[in-house]
C-alpha positions in Angstrom: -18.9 -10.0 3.6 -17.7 -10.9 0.4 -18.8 -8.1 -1.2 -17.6 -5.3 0.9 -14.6 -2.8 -0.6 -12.4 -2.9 2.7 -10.3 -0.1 0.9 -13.2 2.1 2.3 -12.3 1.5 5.8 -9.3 2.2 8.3 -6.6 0.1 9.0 -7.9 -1.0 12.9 -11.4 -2.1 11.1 -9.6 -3.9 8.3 -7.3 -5.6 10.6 -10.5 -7.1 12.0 -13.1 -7.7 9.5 -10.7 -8.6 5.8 -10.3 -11.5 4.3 -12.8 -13.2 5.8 -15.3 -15.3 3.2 -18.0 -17.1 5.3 -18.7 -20.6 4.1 -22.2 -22.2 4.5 -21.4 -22.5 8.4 -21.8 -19.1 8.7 -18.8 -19.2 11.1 -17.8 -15.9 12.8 -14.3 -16.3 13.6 -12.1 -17.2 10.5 -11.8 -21.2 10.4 -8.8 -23.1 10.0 -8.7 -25.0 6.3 -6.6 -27.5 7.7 -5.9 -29.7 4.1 -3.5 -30.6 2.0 -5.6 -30.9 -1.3 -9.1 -30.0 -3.0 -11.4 -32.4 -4.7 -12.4 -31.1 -8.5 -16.0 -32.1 -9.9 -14.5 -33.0 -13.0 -11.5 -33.6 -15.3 -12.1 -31.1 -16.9 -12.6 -28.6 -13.6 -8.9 -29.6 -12.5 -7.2 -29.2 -15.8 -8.8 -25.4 -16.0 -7.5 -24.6 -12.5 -4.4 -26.4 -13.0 -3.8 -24.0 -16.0 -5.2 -20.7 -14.4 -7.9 -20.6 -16.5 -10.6 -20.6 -13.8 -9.6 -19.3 -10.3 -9.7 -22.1 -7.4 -8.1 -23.4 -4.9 -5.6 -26.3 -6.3 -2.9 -27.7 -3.6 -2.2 -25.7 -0.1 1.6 -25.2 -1.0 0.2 -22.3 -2.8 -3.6 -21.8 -2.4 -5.1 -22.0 1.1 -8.4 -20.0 2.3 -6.8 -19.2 5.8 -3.9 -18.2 4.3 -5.3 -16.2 1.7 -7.3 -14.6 4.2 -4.0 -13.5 6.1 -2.5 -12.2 2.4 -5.8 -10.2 1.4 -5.9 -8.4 4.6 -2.3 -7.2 5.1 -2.2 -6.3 1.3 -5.2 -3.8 2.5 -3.2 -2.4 5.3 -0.2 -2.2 4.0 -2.0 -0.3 0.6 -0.8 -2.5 -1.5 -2.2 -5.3 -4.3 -1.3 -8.2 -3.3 0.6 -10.3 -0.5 1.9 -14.0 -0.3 2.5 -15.4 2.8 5.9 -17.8 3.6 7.4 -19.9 5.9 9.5 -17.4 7.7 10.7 -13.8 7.0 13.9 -14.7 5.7 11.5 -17.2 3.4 10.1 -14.2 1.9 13.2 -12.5 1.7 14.5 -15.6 0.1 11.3 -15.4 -2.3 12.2 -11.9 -3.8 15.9 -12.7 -4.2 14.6 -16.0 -6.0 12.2 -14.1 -8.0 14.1 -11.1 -9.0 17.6 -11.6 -9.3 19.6 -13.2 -12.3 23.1 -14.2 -12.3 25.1 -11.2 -12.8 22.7 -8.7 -11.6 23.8 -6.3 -8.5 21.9 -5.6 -5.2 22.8 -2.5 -3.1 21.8 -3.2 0.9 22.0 -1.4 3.9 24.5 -2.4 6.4 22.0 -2.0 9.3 19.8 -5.0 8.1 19.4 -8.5 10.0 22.5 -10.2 10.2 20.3 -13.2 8.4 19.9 -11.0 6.0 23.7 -10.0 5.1 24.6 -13.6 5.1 21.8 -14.8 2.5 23.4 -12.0 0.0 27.0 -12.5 0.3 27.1 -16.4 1.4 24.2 -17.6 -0.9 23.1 -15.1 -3.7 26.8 -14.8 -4.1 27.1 -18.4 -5.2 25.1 -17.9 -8.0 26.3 -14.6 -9.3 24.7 -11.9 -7.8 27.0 -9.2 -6.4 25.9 -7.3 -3.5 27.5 -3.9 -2.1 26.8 -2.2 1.4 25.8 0.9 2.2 25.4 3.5 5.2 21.4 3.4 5.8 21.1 7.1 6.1 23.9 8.6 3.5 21.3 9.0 0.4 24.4 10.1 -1.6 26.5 6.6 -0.8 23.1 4.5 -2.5 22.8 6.6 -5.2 26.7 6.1 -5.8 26.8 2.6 -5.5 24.2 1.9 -8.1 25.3 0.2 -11.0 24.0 -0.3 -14.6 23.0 -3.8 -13.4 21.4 -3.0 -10.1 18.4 -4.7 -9.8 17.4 -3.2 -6.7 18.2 -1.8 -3.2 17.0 -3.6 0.0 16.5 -2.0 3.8 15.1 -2.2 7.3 14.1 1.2 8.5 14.7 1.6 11.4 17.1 -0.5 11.7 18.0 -3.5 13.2 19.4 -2.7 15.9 20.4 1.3 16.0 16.5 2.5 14.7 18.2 4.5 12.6 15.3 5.8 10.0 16.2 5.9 6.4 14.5 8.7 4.0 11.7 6.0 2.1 10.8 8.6 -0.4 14.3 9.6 -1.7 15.6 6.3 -1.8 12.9 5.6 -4.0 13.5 8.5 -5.9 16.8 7.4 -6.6 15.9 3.7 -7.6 13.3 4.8 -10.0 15.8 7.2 -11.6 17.8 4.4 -12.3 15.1 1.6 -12.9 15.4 -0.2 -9.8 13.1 -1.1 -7.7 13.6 -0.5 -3.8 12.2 -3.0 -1.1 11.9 -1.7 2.2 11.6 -4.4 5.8 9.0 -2.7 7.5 9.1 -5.4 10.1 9.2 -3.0 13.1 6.9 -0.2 12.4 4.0 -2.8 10.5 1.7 -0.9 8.5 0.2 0.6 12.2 2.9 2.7 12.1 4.7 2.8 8.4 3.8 2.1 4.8 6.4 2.2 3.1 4.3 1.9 -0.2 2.8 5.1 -0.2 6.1 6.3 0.2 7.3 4.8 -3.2 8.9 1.9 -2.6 8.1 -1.0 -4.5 7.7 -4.2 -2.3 7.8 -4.3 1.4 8.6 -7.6 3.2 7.7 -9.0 6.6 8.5 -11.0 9.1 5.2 -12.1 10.7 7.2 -13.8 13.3 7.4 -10.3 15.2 4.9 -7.9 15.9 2.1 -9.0 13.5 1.7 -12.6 15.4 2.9 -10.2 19.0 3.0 -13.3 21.4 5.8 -15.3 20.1 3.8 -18.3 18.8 4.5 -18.8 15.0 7.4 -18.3 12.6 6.3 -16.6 9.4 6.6 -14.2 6.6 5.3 -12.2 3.6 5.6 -9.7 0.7 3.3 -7.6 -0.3 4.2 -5.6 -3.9 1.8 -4.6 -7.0 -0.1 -7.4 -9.1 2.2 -7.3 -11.5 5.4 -7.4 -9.3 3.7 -10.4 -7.8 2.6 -12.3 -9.8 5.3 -12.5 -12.5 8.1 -13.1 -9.9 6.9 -14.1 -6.7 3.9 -16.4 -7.2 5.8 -18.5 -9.3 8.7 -19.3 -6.7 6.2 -19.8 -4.3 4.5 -22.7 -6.3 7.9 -23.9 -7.3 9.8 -23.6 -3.9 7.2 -24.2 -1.5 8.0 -21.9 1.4 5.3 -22.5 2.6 3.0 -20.6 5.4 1.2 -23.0 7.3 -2.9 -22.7 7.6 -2.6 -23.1 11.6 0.6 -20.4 11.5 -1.8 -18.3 9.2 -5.0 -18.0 11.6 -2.7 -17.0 14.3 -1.2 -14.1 12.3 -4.9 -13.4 11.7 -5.5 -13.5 15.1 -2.5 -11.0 16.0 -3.4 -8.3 13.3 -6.4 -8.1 14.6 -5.0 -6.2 17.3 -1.8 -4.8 15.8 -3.2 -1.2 15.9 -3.8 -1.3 20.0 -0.9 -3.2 21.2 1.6 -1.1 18.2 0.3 2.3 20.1 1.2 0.5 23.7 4.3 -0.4 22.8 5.7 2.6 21.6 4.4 4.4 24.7 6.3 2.4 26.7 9.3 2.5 24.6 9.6 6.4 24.9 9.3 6.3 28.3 11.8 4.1 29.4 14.4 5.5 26.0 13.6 8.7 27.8 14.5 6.9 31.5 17.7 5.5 30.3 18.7 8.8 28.6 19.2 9.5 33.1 21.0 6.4 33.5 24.7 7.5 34.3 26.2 4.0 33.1 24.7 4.3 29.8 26.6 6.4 27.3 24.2 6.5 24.6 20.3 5.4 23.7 19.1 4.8 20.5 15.6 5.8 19.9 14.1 8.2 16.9 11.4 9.6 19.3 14.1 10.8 21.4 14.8 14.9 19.8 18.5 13.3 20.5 18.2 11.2 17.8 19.9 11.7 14.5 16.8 11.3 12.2 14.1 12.1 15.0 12.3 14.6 12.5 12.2 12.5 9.8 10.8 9.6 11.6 7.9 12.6 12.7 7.5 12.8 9.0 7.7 9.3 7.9 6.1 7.2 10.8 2.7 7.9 13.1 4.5 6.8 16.0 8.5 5.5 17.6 8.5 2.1 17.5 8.5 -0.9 20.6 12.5 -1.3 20.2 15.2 0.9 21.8 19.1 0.1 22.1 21.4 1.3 24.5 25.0 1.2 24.9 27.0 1.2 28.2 30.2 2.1 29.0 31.8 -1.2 30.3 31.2 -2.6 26.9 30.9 -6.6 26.5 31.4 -7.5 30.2 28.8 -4.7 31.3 26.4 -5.7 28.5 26.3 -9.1 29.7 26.1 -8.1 33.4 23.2 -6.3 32.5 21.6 -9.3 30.6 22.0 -11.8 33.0 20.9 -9.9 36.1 17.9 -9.5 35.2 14.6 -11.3 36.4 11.8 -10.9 34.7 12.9 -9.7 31.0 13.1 -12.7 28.8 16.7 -13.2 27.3 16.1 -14.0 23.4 16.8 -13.0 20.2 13.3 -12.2 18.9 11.3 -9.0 19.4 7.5 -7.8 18.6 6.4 -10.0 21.4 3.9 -8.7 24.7 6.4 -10.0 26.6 9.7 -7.8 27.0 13.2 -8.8 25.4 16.9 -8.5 25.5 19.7 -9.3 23.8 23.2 -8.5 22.9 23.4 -8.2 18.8 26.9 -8.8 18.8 27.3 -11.5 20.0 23.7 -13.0 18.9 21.7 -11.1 16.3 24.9 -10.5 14.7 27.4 -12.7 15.8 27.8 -14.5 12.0 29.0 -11.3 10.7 32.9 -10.4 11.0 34.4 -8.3 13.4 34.6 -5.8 10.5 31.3 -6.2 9.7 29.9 -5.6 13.1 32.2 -2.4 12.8 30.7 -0.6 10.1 27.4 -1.4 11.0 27.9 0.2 14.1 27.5 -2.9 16.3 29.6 -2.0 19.3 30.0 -4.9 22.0 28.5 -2.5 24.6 25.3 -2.5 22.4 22.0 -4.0 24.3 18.8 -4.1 22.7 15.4 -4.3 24.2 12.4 -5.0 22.8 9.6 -3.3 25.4 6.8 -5.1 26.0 3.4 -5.0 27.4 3.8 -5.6 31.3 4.1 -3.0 33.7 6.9 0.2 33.0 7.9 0.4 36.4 8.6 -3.3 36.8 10.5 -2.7 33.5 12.7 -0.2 34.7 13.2 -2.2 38.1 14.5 -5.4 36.2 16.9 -3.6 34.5 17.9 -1.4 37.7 18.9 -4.7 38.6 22.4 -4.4 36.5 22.2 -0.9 35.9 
């Protein structure tokens, strides 16, 4: 296996077969490499991996077969070089902030990002000199104007957490290049099943494993996959250093999940245009957020950009807060929490959980109304689907 070119294959088959390196047990499923450490055959073997002068494994904070497994084969379906793998999503956000930025450098960011993700520029990269402006996701004209000659780069979701809106990948990158940045796209909700943002032109593209690629809710994790270069003269060497870590065990599972990323990625954006389609009908919901829906602002782009919708849709009703909530908690079946990407269905209120750090303000430019709801559509049955939620509806 170790000699097969996986570039020469589709995204289902390398989601399957990648990575993998059978050891002299001639396993078939990829094995755990549950250690902390590797034994050299000499001084002399240690000091020459130690330096880079010989490739090996060295210390699992930073080399790890099962997680180097995971990082090979996302790098292939994502088209890009390399990967690294980290604790969490934020973790790897974390990692190209760490990697990239200097004091006095400048970031431009959507506002429609993960409200984890506004705080750790203006709370924490903040602190050590970085300045960070905000921009409306869709209004190419508003990045372009906020660049400065000390933007490193621009950072986004698209779609967006949580209004989907769909941002134009190739322009943006268009503009960044123009100016020598560099623009890092979160393709956490479309994966590379339905999005790569790479081929588009951006430069890195960062994950949250936590979501779709692991698809059951088990492990907490992240990664960034970029160009050798980009890598390994920015990332890698926080990694080693910071030791945000991906666990071997957290790894497999990932393994595990992408696996079947294609299948399940197709299943839940089925269901999701269904039922955005079923609560377009809904006569206490004023307005539904979903790019396959011709309703939506960007729905042609996201033909051009994406193969397919997306598993999340957000709606907002008219009773705002009180009938969000009402909503929420009548419900039987539909898990309430925070995370998304699962088999199970989700919901949430993002104002008052997702993005209830950010200021009132905040919440108001982004476009987070109290009357928001945001469901992440799962695997079970449609009709049940709809029937929970008919429940407050």
């Amino acid at each position: 296996m170790t000699d097969t070119d996986w570039n020469d294959y589709s995204l289902e088959t390398q989601a399957i077969r990648a990575g993998h390196r059978r050891t002299h047990e001639d396993e078939h499923s990829i094995p755990i490499f549950a250690t902390s450490s590797y034994v050299f055959k000499s001084a002399e073997e240690a000091s020459l991996r130690f330096t880079g002068k010989i490739a090996g494994n060295i210390y699992s904070r930073f080399t790890n077969p099962t997680v180097d497994a995971f990082q090979q084969r996302l790098a292939l379906m994502e088209k890009g070089e390399r990967c690294l793998a980290f604790a969490s999503g934020m973790a790897a956000i974390m990692a190209v902030g760490m990697g990239l930025l200097k004091a006095g450098d400048h970031v431009v960011c959507s506002r429609g990002v993960f409200g984890n993700t506004v705080i750790l520029f203006t709370n924490y990269f903040s602190k050590f000199g970085v300045e960070t402006d905000f921009v409306d996701l869709i209004d190419t004209a508003a990045w372009e104007a906020a660049i400065k000659p000390n933007t490193r780069f621009l950072f986004l979701e698209t779609p967006s957490n949580p209004l989907v809106e769909i941002a134009d990948i190739q322009a943006l990158a268009d503009i960044a290049h123009a100016h020598e940045c560099l623009l890092i796209v979160d393709n956490c909700f479309c994966t590379p099943a339905l999005q790569k943002p790479l081929e588009l032109g951006a430069d890195i593209v960062v994950h949250s494993a936590t979501k779709y690629i692991d698809g059951q809710g088990r492990c907490v994790g992240g990664a960034v996959v970029a160009s050798e270069e980009i890598i390994e003269k920015f990332i890698y060497p926080y990694l080693r250093t910071g030791g945000a870590t991906m666990s071997p065990f957290n790894a497999w599972v990932f393994l595990s999940g992408l696996e079947t990323l294609a299948i399940r990625m197709k299943a839940h954006c089925d269901s999701a245009f269904e039922l955005a389609q079923w609560l377009e009908q809904q006569p206490s919901v004023a307005k539904v957020h979903y790019a396959g829906l011709p309703s939506h602002a960007q729905h042609e782009l996201a033909k051009r950009q994406q193969s397919h919708f997306g598993g999340i849709v957000s709606f907002e009703l008219t009773g705002g807060k009180d009938a969000a909530w009402r909503l929420i908690d009548a419900t039987r079946m539909i898990s309430i929490t925070a995370n998304l990407g699962d088999v199970k269905t989700t919901i949430t209120h993002p104002a008052t959980t997702t993005h209830g750090r950010l200021t009132p303000e905040l919440r108001a430019k982004a476009g987070i109304k109290d009357g928001l709801v945001r469901i992440s559509v799962g695997l079970e049955n449609l009709d049940d689907i709809k029937n929970d939620l008919l429940r407050g509806l």
